[in-house]
C-alpha positions as CSV (number, residue, x, y, z in Angstrom):
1,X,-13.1,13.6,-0.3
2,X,-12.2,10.3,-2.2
3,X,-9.9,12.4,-4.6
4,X,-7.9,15.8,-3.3
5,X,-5.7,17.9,-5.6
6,X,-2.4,18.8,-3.9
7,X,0.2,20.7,-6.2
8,X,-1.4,19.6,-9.2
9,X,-1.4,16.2,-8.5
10,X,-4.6,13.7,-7.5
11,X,-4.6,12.1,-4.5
12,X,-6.8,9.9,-2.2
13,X,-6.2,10.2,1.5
14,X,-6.9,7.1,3.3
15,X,-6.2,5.5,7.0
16,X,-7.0,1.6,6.9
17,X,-4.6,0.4,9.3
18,X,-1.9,3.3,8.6
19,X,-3.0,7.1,7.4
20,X,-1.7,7.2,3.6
21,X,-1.6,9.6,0.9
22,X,-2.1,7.7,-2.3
23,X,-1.1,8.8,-6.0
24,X,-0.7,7.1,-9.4
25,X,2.4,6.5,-10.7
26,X,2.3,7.7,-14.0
27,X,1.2,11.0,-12.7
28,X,4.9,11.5,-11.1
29,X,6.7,10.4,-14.7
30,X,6.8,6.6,-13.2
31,X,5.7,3.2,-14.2
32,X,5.1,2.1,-10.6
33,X,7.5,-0.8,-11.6
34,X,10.7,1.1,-10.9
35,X,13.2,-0.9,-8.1
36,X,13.8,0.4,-4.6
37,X,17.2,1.9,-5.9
38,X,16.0,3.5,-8.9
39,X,13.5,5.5,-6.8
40,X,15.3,6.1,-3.8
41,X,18.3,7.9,-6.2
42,X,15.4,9.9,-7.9
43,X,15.6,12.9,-5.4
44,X,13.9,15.3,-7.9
45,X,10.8,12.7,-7.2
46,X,11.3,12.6,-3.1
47,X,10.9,16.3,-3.2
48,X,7.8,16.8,-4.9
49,X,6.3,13.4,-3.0
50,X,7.5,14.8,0.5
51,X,5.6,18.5,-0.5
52,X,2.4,16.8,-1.2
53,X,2.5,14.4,1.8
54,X,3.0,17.1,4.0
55,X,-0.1,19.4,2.9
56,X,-1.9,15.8,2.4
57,X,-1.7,15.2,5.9
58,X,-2.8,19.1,6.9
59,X,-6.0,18.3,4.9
60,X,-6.3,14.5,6.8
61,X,-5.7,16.9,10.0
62,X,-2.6,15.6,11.1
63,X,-1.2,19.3,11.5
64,X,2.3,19.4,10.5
65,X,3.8,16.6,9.7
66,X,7.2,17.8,8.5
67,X,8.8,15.4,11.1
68,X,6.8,12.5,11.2
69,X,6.5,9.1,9.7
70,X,2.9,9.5,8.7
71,X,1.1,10.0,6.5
72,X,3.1,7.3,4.4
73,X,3.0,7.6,0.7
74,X,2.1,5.4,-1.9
75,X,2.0,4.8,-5.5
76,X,-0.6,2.9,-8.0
77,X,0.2,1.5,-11.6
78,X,-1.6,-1.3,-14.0
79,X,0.1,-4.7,-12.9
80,X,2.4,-6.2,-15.0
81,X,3.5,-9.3,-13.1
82,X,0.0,-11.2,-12.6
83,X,-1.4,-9.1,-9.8
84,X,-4.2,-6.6,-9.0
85,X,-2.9,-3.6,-9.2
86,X,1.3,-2.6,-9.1
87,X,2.2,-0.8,-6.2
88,X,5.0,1.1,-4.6
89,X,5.1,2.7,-0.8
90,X,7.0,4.7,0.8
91,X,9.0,5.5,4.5
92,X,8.7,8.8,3.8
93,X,12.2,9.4,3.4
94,X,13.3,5.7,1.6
95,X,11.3,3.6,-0.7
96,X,10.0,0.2,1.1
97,X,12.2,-2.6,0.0
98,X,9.0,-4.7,-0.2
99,X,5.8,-4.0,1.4
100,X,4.7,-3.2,5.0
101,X,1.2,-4.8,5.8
102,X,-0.5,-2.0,7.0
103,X,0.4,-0.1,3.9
104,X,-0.5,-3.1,1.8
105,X,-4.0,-2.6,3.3
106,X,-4.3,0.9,3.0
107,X,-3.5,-0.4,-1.0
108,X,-5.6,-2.3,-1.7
109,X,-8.6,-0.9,-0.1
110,X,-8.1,2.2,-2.2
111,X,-8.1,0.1,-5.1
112,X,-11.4,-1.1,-4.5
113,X,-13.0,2.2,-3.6
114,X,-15.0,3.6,-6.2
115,X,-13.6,7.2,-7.9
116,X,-10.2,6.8,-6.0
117,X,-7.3,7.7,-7.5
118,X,-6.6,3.4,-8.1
119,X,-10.0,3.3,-9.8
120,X,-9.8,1.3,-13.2
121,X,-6.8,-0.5,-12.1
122,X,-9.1,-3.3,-11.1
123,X,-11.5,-4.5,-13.6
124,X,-15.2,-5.1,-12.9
125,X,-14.8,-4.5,-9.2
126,X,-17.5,-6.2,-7.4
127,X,-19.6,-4.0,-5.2
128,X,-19.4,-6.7,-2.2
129,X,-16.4,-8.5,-0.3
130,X,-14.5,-10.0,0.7
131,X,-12.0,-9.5,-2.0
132,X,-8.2,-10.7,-2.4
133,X,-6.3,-7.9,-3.9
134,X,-3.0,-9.1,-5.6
135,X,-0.3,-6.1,-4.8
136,X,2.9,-5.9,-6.9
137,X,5.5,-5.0,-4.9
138,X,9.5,-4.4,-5.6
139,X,10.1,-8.0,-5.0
140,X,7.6,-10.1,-5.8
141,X,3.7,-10.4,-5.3
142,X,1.2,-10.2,-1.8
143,X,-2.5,-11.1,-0.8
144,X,-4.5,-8.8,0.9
145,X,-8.4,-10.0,1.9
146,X,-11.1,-7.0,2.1
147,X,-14.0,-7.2,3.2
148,X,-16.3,-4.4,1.8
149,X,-19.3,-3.0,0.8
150,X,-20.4,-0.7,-1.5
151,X,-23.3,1.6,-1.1
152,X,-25.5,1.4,-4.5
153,X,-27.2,4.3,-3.8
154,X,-24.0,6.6,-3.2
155,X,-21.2,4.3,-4.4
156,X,-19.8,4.7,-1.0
157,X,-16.8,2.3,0.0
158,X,-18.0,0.8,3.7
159,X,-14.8,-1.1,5.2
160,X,-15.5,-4.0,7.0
161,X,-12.1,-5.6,7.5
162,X,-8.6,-6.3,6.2
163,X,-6.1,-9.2,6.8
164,X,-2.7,-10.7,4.9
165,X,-2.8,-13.9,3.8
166,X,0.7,-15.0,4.7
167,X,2.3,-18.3,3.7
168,X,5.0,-20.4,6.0
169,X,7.8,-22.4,4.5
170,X,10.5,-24.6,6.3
171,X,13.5,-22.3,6.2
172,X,16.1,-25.1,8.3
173,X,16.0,-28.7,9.6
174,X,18.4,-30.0,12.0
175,X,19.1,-32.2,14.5
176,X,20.3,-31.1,18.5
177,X,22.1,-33.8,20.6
178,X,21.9,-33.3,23.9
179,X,23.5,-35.5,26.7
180,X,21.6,-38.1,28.6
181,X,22.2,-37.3,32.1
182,X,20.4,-33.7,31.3
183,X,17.4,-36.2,30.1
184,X,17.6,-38.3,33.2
185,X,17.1,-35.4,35.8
């Protein structure tokens, strides 16, 4: 299913590169802006997002996952910041202080697949990739590249691949002396 109910809350269940259940914010009381803090102190939250991921990840037949890591959990708003789509993931037990890739994959591929619980977040959504999704994340923005397809006939989301697009900056320069006998030999 592209869309599952679980406690009275909608939810897609995906696995691009990491198994995640997938919910919009507002449907938790959120904005999907909130910082790390602010959502790791809002236990009330934790509880009802650790009750769902655990029958999520029955239905993705991951038995019980009461003790595991995955399914990770994340969250989908309306960007506010100049990206795609605002997003928020989740350790289970912690907020992400940022974004882990394979989550951000998982992301943004729901938010190109038609009737998920991220459709409408992206406008005009083009029914072939590849596609660079913009995701907002606590602190600050990333690229993620999808290649897809969609099925006209049955609007079905075909993945084809997904890749970061990553960005390297000169963090220090310095300068080593070493001594000239070490040269010589």
């Amino acid at each position: 299913n592209v869309v599952d109910v679980v406690d009275g809350v909608k939810v897609t269940c995906m696995d691009v590169a990491m198994p995640m259940v997938i919910a919009r914010a507002a449907d938790f009381g959120l904005t999907g802006h909130e910082s790390r803090e602010d959502l790791d102190a809002n236990r009330e939250f934790f509880a009802r997002m650790e009750a769902i991921r655990i029958k999520a990840g029955k239905l993705m037949g991951m038995g019980d996952v009461t003790k595991s890591v995955t399914p990770k959990f994340g969250l989908v708003a309306p960007p506010k910041n100049g990206g795609s789509v605002g997003v928020r993931y989740f350790m289970p037990w912690t907020a992400h202080p940022t974004m882990a890739v394979t989550g951000s994959q998982c992301l943004a591929s729901c938010a190109l697949t038609p009737g998920s619980v991220a459709e409408g977040i992206i406008p005009n959504v083009p029914k072939v990739g590849p596609v660079t999704v913009v995701l907002e994340h606590p602190l600050g923005l990333m690229d993620v590249v999808i290649d897809y397809e969609i099925d006209g006939v049955d609007n079905v989301f075909n993945h084809i691949s997904a890749g970061v697009v990553r960005t390297c900056r000169k963090i220090a320069q310095g300068k080593v002396f070493v001594s000239k006998s070490i040269w010589e030999n």
